[in-house]
Structure formats: structure tokens, C-alpha cells
ChimeraX commands (.cxc) that place a marker at each C-alpha (Angstrom):
marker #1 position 0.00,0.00,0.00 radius 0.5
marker #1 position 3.27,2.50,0.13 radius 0.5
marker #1 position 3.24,2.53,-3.59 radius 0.5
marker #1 position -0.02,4.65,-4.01 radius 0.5
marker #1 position 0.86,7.16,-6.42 radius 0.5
marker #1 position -1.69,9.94,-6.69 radius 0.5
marker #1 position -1.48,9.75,-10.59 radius 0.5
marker #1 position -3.87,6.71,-10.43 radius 0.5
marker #1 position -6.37,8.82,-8.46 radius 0.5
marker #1 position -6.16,10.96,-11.77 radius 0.5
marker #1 position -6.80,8.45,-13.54 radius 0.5
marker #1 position -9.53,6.78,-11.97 radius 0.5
marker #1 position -11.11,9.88,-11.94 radius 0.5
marker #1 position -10.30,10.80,-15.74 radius 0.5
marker #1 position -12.22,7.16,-16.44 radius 0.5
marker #1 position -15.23,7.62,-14.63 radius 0.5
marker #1 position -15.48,10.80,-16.71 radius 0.5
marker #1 position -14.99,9.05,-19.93 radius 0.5
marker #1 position -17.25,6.32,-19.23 radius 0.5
marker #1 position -20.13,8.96,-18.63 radius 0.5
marker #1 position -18.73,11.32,-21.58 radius 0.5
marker #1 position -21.18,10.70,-24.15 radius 0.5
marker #1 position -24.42,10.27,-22.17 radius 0.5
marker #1 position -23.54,14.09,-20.72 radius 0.5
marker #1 position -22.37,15.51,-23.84 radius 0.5
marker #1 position -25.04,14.22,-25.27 radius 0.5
marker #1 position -23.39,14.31,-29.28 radius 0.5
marker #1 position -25.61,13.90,-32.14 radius 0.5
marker #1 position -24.00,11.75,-35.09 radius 0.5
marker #1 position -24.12,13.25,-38.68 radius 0.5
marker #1 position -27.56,12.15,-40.65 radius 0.5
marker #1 position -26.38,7.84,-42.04 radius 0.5
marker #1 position -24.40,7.67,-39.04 radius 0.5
marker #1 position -24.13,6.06,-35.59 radius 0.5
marker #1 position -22.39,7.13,-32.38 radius 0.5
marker #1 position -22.21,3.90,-31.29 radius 0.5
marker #1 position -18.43,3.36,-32.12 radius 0.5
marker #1 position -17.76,6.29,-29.84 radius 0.5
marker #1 position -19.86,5.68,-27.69 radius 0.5
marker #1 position -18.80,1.92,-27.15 radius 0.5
marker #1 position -15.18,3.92,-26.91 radius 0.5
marker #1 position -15.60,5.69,-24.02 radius 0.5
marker #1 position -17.06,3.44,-21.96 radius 0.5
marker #1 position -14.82,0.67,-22.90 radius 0.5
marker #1 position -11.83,2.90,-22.44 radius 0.5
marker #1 position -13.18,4.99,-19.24 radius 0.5
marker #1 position -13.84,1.37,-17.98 radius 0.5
marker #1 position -10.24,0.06,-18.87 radius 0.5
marker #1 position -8.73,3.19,-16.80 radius 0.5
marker #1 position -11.10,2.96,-13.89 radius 0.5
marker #1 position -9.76,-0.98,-13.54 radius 0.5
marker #1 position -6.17,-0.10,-13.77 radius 0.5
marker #1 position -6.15,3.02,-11.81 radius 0.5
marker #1 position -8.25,0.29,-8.99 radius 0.5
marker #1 position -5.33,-2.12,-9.51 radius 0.5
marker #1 position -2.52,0.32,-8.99 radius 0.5
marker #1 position -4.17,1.70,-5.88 radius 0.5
marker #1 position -4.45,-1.84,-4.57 radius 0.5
marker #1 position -1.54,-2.91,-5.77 radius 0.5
marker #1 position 0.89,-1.51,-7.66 radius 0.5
marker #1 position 2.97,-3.23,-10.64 radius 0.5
marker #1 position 4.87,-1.36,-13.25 radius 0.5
marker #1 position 3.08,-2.69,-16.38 radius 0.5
marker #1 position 0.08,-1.24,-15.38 radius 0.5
marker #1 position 1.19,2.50,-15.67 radius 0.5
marker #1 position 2.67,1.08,-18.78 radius 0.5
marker #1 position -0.72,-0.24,-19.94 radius 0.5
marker #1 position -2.20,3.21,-18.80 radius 0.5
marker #1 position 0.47,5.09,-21.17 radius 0.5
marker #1 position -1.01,2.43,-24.26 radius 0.5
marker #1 position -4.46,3.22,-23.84 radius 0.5
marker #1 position -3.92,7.13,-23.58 radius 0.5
marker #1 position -2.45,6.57,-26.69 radius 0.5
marker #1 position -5.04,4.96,-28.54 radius 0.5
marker #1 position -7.68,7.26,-26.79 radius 0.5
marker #1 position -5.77,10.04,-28.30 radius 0.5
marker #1 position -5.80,8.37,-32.27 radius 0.5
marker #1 position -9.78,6.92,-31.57 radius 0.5
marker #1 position -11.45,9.62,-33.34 radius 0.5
marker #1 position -9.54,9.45,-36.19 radius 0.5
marker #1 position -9.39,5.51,-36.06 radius 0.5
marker #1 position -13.25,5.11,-35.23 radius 0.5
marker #1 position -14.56,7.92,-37.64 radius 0.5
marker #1 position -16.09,10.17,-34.63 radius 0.5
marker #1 position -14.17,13.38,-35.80 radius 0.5
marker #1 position -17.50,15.14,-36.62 radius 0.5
marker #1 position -17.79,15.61,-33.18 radius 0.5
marker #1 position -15.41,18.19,-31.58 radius 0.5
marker #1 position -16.38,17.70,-28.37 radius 0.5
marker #1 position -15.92,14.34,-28.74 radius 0.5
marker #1 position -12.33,14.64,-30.59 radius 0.5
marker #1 position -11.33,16.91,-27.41 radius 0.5
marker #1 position -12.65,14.80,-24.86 radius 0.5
marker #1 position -10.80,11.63,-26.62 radius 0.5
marker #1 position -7.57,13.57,-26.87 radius 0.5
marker #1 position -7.60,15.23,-23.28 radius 0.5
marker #1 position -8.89,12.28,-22.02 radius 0.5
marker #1 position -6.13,10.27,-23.43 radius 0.5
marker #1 position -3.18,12.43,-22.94 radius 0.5
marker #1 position -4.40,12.62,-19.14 radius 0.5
marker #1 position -4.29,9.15,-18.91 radius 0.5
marker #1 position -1.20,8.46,-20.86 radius 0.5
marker #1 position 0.49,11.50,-18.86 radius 0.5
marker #1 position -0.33,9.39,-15.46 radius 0.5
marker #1 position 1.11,6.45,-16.30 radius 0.5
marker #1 position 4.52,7.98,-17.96 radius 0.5
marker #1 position 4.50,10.29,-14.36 radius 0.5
marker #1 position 4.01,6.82,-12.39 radius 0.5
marker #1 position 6.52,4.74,-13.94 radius 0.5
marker #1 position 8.90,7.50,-13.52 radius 0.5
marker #1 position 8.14,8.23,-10.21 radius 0.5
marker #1 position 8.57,4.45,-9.43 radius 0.5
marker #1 position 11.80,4.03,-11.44 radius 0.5
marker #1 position 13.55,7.07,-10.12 radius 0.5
marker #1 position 12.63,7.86,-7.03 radius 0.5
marker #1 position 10.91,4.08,-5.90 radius 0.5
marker #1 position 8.41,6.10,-4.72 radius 0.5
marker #1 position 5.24,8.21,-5.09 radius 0.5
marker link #1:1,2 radius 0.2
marker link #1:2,3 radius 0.2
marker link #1:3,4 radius 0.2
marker link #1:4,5 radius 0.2
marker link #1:5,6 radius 0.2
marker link #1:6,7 radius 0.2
marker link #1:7,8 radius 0.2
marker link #1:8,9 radius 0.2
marker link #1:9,10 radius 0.2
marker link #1:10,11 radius 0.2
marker link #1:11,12 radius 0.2
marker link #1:12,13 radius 0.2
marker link #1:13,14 radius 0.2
marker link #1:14,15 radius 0.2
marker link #1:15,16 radius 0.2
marker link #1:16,17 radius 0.2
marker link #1:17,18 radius 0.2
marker link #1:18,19 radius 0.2
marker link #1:19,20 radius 0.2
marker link #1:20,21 radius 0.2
marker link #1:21,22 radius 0.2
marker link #1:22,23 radius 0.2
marker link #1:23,24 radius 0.2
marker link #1:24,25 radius 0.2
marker link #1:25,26 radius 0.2
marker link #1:26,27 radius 0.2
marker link #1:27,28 radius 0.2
marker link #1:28,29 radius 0.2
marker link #1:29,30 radius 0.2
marker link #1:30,31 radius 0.2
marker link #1:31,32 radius 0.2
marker link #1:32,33 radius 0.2
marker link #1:33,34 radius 0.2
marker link #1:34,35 radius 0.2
marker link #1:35,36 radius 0.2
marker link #1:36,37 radius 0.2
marker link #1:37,38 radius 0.2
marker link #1:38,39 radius 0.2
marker link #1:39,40 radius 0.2
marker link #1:40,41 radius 0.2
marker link #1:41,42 radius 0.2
marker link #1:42,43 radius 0.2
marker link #1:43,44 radius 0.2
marker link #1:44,45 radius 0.2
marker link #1:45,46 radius 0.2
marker link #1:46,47 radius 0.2
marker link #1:47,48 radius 0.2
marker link #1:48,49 radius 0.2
marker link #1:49,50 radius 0.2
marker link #1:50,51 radius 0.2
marker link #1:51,52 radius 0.2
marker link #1:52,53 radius 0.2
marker link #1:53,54 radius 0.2
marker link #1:54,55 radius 0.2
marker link #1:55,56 radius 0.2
marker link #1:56,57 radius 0.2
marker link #1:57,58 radius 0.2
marker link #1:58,59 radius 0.2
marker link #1:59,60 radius 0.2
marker link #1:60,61 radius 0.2
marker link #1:61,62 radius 0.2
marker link #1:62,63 radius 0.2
marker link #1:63,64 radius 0.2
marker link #1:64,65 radius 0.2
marker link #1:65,66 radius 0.2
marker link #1:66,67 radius 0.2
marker link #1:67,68 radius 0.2
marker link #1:68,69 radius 0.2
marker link #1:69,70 radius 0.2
marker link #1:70,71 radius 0.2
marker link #1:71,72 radius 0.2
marker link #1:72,73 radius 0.2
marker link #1:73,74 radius 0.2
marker link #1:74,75 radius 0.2
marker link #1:75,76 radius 0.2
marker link #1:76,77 radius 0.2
marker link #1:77,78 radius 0.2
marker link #1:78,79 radius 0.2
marker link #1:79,80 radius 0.2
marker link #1:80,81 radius 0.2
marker link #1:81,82 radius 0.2
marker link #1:82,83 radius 0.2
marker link #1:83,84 radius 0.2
marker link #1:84,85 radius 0.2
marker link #1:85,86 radius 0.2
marker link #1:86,87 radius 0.2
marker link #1:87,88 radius 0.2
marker link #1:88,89 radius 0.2
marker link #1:89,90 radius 0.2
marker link #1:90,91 radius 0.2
marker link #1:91,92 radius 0.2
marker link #1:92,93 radius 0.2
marker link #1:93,94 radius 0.2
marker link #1:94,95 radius 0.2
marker link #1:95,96 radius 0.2
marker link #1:96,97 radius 0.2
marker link #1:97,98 radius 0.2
marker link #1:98,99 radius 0.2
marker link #1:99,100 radius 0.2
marker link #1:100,101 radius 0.2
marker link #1:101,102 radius 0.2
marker link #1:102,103 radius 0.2
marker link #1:103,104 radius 0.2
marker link #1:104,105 radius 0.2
marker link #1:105,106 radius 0.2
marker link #1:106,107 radius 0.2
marker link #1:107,108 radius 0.2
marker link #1:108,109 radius 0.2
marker link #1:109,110 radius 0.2
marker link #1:110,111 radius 0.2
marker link #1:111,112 radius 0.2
marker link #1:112,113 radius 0.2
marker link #1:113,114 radius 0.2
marker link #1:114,115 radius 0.2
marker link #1:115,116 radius 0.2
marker link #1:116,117 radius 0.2
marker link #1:117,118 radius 0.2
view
């Protein structure tokens, strides 16, 4: 339990804000189209964080911040990837979202590597 790092509190946080993203922002999908790719995206993703960020706090391991840093990534190319760039609210919230998330894990990992501690 020494190895809590607060970035995981960030991103648990960050997740439980993506997973309720798109029933708040409430994003209409261009006439022919579905938001169910991004929506799907979110919650998978916010959901993904949320677990990790739970695992860390519980108990840490390296390749989850490194898993963390992965799925900021893809967060941040989603829109582009999953066709949801009609949306800028949705683009932002992918790519803040993301880089957040990504952000924590790099900060974690060297927090854990250099210092050995939080």
C-alpha cells in the first residue's frame, strides 16, 4: 500500500469521466451515421482506466502504468481511427482524455523508477 501514487487517483477519476462522456455531452452523429463506435469507446476505455487506476491503488505493478500510457495513446488516435471526428467535443474529450491518462502512467513509472516512490 506504500506505492499509491496519486497519478492513479487521476486516472480513476479521468475514467469515470470518460465512461459517462457521451451520455452528458449528449453528441448527435451526422444524418447515415451512428455514435455507437464512440460511444462503445468511451465506456470501454473509461472502464479500462477505472480498472487499472483500482489495480494500482491496490496494488501496484509497473506494467500497469505502462498499460495506462497504451491506452492514452489509442484514446488520443480513436477519433480518427473510429470515424467520430465530426464531433469536436468528442475529438477533445478523446484527446484530453487520453493524454491525461497516458500522462499518469509515464508520471508513475517515472516516479517508481527514479525515485521508488510516489
Amino acid at each position: 500500500m506504500e506505492n499509491r501514487h496519486f497519478q492513479d487517483w487521476i486516472t480513476l477519476i479521468v475514467g469515470i469521466l470518460l465512461v459517462i462522456a457521451p451520455f452528458v455531452l449528449t453528441i448527435p452523429a451526422p444524418e447515415g451515421t451512428s455514435t455507437l463506435p464512440m460511444t462503445a469507446n468511451f465506456v470501454v476505455s473509461g472502464t479500462a482506466a477505472v480498472i487499472l487506476a483500482l489495480a494500482a491503488l491496490l496494488a501496484f505493478r509497473q506494467w500497469e502504468e505502462w498499460l495506462d500510457v497504451a491506452l492514452g495513446l489509442w484514446l488520443i488516435a480513436s477519433p480518427w481511427v473510429l470515424g467520430f471526428t465530426y464531433s469536436q467535443t468528442a475529438v477533445w474529450a478523446a484527446i484530453v482524455g487520453g493524454a491525461v491518462i497516458a500522462a499518469m502512467g509515464a508520471w508513475a513509472t517515472y516516479d517508481e523508477r527514479i525515485t521508488g516512490h510516489a
